[in-house]
BAFI-3210 file (N, C-alpha, C; in Angstrom, 3 decimals, decimal comma, padded with zeros to 6 digits):
// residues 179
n [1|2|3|4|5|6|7|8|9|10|11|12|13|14|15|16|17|18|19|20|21|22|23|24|25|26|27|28|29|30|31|32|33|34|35|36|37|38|39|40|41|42|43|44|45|46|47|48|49|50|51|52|53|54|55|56|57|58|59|60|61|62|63|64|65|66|67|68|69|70|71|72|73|74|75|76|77|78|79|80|81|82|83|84|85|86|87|88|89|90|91|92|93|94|95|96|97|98|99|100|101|102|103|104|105|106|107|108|109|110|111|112|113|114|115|116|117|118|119|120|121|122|123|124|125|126|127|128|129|130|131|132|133|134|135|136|137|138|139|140|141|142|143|144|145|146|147|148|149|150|151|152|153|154|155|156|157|158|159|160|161|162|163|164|165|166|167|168|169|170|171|172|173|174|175|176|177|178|179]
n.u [018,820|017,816|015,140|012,040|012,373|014,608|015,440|015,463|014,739|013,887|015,910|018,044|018,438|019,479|019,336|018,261|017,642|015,644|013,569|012,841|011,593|009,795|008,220|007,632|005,805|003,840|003,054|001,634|-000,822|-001,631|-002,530|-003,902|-005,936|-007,292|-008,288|-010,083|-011,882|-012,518|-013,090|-011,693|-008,065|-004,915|-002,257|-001,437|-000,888|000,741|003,315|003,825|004,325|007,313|008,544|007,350|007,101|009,660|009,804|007,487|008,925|011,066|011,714|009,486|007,707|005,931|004,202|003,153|001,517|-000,619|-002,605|-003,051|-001,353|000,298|002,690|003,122|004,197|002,377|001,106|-000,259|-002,636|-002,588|-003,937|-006,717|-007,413|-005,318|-005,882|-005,836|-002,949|-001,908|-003,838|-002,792|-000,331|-001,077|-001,719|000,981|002,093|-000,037|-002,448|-004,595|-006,135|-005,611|-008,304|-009,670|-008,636|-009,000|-012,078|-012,200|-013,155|-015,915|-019,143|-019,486|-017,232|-013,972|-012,007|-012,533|-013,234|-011,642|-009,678|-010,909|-011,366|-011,887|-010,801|-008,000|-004,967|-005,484|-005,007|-006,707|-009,843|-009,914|-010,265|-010,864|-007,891|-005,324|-006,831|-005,971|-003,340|-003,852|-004,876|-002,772|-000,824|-002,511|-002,469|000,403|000,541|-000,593|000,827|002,385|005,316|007,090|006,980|008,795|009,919|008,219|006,360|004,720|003,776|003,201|001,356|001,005|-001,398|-001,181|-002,793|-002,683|-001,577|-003,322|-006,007|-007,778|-007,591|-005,768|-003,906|-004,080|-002,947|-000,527|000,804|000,035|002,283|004,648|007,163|005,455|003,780|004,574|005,121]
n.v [011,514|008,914|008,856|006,869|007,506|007,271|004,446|000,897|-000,842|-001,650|-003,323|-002,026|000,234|001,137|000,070|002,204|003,685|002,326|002,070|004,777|005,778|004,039|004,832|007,542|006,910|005,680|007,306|009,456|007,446|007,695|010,128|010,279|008,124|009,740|012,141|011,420|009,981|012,224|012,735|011,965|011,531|012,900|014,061|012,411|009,745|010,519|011,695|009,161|007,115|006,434|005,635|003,812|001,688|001,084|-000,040|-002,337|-003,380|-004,605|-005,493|-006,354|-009,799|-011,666|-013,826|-013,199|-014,963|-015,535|-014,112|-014,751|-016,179|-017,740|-017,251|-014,561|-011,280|-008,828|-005,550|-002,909|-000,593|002,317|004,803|005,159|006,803|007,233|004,985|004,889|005,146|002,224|000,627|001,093|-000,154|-002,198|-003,089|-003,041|-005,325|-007,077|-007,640|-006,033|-004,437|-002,428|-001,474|-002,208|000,032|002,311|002,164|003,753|004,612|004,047|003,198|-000,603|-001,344|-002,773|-001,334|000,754|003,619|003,629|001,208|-002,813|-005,446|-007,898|-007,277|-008,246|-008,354|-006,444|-006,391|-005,314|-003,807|-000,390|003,013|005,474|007,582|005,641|003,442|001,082|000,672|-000,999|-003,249|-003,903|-004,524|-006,330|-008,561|-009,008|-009,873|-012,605|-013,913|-016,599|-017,934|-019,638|-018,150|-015,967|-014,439|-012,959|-010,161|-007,101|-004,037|-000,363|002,108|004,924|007,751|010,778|012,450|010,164|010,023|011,343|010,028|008,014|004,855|004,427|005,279|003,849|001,275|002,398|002,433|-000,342|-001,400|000,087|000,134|001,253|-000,585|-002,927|-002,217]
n.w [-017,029|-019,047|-021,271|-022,288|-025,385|-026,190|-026,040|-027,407|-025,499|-022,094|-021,060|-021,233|-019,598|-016,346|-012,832|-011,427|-013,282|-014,369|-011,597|-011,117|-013,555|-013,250|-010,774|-011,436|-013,842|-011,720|-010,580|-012,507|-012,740|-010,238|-010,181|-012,767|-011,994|-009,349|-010,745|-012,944|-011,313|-009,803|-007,645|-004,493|-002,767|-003,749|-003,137|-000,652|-001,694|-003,702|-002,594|-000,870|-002,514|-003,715|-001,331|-001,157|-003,533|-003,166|-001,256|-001,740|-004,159|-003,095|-000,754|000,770|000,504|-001,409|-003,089|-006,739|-007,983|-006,268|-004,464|-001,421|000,249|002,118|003,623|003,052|003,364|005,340|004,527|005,691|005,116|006,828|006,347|004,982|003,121|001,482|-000,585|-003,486|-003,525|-002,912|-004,145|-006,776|-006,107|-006,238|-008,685|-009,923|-009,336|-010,225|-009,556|-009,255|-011,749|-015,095|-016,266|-013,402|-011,894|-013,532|-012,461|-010,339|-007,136|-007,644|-007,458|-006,448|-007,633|-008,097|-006,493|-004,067|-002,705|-000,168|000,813|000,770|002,704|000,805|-001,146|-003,848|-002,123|-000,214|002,830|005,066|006,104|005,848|006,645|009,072|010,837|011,605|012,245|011,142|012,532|014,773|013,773|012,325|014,294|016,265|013,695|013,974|016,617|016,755|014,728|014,540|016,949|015,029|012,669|012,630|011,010|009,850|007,995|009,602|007,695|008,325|007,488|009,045|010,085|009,255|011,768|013,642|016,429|017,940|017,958|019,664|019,349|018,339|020,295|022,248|021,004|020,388|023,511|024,208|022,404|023,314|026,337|028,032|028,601|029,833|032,411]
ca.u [018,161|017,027|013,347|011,771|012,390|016,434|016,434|014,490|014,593|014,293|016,652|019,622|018,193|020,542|017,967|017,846|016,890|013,732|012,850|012,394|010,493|008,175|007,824|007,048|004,332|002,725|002,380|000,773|-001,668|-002,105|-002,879|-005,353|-007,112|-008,022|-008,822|-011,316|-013,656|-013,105|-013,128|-010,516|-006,948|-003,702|-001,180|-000,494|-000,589|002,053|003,919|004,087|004,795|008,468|009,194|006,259|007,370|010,699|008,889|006,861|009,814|012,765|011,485|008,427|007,620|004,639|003,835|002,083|000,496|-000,856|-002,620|-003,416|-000,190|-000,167|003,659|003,142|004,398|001,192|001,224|-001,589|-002,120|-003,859|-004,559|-007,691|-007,955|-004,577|-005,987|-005,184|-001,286|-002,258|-004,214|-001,359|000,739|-001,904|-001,935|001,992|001,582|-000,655|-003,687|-005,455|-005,761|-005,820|-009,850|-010,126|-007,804|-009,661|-013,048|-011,399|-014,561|-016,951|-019,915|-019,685|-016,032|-012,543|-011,209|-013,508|-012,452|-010,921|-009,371|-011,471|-010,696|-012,099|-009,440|-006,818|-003,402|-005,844|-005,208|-007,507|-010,725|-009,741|-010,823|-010,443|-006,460|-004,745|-007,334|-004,919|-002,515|-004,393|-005,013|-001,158|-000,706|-003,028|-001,665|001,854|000,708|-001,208|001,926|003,431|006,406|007,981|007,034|009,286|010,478|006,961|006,857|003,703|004,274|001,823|001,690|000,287|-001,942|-000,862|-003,092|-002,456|-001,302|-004,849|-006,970|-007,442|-007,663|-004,287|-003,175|-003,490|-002,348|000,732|000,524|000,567|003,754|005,445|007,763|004,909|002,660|005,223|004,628]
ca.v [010,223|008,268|008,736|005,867|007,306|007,300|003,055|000,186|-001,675|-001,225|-003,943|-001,030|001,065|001,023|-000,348|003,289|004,829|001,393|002,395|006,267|005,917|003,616|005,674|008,170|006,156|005,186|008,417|009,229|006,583|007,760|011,732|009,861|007,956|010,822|013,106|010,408|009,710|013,327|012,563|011,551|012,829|013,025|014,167|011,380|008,632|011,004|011,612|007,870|006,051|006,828|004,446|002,278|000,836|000,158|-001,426|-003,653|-004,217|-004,799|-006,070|-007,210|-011,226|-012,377|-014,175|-012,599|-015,650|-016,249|-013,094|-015,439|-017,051|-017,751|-016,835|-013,379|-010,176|-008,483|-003,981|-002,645|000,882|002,780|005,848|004,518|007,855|006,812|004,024|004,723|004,376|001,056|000,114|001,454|-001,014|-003,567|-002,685|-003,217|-006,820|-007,567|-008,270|-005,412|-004,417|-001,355|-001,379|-001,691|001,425|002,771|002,561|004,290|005,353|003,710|002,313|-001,957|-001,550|-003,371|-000,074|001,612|005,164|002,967|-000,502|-003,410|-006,651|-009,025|-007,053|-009,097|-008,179|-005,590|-006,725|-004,851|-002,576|000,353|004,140|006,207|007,357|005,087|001,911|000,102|000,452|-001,755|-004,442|-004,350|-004,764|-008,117|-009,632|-009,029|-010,675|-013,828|-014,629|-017,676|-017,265|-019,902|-017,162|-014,488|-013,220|-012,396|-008,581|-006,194|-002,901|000,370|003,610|005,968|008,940|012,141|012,964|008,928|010,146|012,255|008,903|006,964|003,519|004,249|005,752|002,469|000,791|002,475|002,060|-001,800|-001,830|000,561|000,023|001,367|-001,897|-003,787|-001,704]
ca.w [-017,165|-020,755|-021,815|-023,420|-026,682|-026,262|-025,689|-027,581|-024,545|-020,657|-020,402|-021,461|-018,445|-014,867|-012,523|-010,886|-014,459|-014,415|-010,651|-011,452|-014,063|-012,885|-010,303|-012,384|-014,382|-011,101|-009,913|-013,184|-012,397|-008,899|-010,908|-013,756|-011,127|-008,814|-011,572|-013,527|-010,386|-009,284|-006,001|-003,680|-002,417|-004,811|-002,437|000,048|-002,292|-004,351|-001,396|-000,334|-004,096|-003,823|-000,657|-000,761|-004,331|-002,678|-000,023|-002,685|-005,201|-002,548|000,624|001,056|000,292|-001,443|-004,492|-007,845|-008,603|-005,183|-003,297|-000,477|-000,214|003,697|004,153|002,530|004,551|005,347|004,340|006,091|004,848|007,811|005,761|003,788|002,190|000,589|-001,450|-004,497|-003,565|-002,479|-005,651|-007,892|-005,790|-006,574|-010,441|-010,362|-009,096|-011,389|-008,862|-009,907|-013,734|-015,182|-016,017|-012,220|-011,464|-014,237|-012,192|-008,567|-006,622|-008,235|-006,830|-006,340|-008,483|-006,745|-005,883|-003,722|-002,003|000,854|000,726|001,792|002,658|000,026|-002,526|-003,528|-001,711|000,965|004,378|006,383|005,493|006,949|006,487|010,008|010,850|013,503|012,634|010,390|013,606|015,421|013,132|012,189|015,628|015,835|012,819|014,700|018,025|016,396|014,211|015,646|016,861|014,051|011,768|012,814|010,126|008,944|008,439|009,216|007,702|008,343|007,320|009,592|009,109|009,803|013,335|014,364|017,850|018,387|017,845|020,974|019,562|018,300|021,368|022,766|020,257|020,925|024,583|024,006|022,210|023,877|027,159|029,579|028,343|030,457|033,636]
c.u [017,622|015,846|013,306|012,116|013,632|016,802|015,306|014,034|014,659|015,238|018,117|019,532|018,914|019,216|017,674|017,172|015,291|013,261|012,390|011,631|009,190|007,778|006,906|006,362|002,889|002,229|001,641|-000,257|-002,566|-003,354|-004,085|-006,400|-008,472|-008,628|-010,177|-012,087|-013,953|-013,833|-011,390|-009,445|-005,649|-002,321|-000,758|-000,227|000,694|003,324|004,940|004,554|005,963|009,005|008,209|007,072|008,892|010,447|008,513|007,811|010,918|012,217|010,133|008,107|006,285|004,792|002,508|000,899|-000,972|-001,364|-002,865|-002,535|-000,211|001,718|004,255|003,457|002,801|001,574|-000,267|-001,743|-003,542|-004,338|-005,459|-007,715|-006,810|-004,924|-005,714|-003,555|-001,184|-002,967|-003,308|-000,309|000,391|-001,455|-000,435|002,149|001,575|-002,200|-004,889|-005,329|-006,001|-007,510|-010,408|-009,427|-009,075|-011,750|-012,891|-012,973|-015,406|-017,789|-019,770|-018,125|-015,001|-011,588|-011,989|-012,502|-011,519|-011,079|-010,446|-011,210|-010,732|-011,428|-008,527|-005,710|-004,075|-006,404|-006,098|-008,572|-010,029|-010,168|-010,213|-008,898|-006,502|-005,594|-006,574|-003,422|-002,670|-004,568|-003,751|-000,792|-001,110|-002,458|000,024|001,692|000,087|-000,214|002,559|004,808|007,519|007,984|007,260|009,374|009,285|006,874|005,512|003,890|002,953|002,304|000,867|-000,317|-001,050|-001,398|-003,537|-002,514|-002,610|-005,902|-006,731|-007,731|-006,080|-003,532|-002,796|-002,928|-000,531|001,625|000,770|001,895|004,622|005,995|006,307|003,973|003,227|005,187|003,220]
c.v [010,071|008,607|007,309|006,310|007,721|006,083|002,334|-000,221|-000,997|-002,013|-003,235|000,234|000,284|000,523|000,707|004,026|003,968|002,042|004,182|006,462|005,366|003,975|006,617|007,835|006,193|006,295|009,344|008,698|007,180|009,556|011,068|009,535|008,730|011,685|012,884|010,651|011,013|013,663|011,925|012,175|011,669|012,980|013,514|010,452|009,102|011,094|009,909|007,186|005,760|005,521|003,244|001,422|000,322|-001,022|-002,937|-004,311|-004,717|-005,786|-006,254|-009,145|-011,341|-013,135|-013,832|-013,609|-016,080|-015,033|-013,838|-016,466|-016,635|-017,004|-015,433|-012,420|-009,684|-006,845|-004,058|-000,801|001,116|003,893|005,264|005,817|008,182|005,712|003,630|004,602|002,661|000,085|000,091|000,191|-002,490|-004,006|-003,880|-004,775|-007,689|-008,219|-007,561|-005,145|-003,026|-000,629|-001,517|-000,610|002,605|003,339|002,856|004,923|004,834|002,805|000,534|-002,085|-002,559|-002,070|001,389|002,689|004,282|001,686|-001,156|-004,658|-007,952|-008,373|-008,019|-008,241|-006,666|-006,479|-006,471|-003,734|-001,566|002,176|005,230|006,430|006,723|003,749|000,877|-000,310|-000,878|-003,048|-004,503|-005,258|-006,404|-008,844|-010,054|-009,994|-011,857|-014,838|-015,507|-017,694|-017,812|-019,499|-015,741|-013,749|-012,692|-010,349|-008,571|-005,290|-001,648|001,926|004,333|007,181|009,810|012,332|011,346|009,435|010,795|011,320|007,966|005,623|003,809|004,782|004,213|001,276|000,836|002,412|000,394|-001,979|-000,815|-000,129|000,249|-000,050|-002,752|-003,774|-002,337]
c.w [-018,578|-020,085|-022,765|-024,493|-027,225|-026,252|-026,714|-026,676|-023,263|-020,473|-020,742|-020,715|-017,586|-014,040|-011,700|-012,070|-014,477|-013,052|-010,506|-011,519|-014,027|-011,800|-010,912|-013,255|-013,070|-009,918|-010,934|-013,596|-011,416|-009,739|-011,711|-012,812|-010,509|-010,093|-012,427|-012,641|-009,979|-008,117|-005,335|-003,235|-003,211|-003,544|-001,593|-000,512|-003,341|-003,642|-000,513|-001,317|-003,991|-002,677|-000,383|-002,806|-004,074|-002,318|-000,973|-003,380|-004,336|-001,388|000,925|-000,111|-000,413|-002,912|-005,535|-008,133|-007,185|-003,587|-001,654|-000,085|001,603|004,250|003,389|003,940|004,079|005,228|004,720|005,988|005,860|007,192|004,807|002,495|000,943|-000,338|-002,978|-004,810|-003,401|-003,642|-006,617|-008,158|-006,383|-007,789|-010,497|-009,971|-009,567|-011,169|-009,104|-011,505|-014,420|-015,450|-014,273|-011,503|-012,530|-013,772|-009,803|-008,432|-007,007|-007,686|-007,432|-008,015|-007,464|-006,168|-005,204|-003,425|-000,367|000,761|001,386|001,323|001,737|-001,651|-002,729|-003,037|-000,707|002,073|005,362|005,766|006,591|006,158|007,695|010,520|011,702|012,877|012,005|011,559|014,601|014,961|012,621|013,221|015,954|015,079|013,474|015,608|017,831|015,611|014,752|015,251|015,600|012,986|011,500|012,295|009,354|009,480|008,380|009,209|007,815|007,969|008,202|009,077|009,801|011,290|013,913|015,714|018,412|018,622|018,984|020,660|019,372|019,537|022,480|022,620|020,775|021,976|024,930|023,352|022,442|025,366|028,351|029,743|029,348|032,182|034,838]
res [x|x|x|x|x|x|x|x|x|x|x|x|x|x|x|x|x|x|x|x|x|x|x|x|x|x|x|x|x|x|x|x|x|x|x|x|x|x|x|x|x|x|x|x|x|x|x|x|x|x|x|x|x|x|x|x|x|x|x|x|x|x|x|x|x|x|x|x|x|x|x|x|x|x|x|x|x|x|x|x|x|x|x|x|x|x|x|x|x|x|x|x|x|x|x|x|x|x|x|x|x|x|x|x|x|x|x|x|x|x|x|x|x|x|x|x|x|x|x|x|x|x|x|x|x|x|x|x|x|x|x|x|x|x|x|x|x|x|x|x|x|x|x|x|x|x|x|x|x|x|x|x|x|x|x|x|x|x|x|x|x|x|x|x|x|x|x|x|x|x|x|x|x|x|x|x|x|x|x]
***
């Protein structure tokens, strides 16, 4: 793969050599972040960058100019303790800015230690695993139906299945809900 300092331009990058590396920027982001406030966790938001900026650049709907854009797909990240993958995503946007990545953790900043809802482009406060399940879930079953194609996407935590809101969560949209 080119390095920036093999092209003038990105526009003489393949668009697998641009999605790499900005990968690889925004998991350099995700690394500065954590390391600045000196708090938080590195490894799921490193972990997750890779198919969540698919997610953001390929398939998901919204408009930059317009975090509140009513026929936006809704991402509801249930791992709060991922937030800085979620901010990153923000950054790339353009909803957040790098002076608010710049203050991750920080008391009365836009990027607390877990998303909350009066962010631009954060759907749901959420913190505990499994509670972002639930409020996916809602946004799913309130959607009218002439807005099918509206997506809600979630990431789960790791011990989701151990948490009994999510247990029922999953319980409702599973087959036995029908029983």
């Amino acid at each position: 793969m080119m390095t920036y300092k093999d092209i003038d331009s990105f526009t003489e990058w393949r668009q697998e050599e641009r999605d790499i590396f900005s990968i690889r920027v925004l998991k350099g982001i995700i690394l500065d972040g954590v390391r600045k406030a000196n708090s938080g966790h590195s490894g799921g938001p490193l972990s997750s960058i890779d198919f969540a900026y698919i997610l953001f650049s390929e398939y998901l709907n919204f408009d930059p100019g317009d975090p509140d854009w009513f026929g936006r797909d809704r991402f509801v990240l249930s791992v709060g303790h991922e937030s800085m993958l979620l901010y990153t995503l923000l950054f790339m946007i353009g909803w957040l800015s790098m002076d608010d990545l710049k203050q991750f953790r920080q008391f009365n900043s836009k990027t607390p230690g877990h998303p909350e809802v009066h962010i631009p482009g954060v759907e749901a406060t959420t913190g505990p695993l499994g509670q972002g399940v639930g409020m996916g879930i809602g946004m799913a079953v309130i959607c009218p139906l002439d807005t099918a194609d509206e997506l809600v996407k979630e990431i789960p935590g790791a011990s989701i299945a151990g948490t009994v809101q999510a247990s029922h969560c999953l319980l409702y949209t599973s087959d036995a809900a029908d029983e």
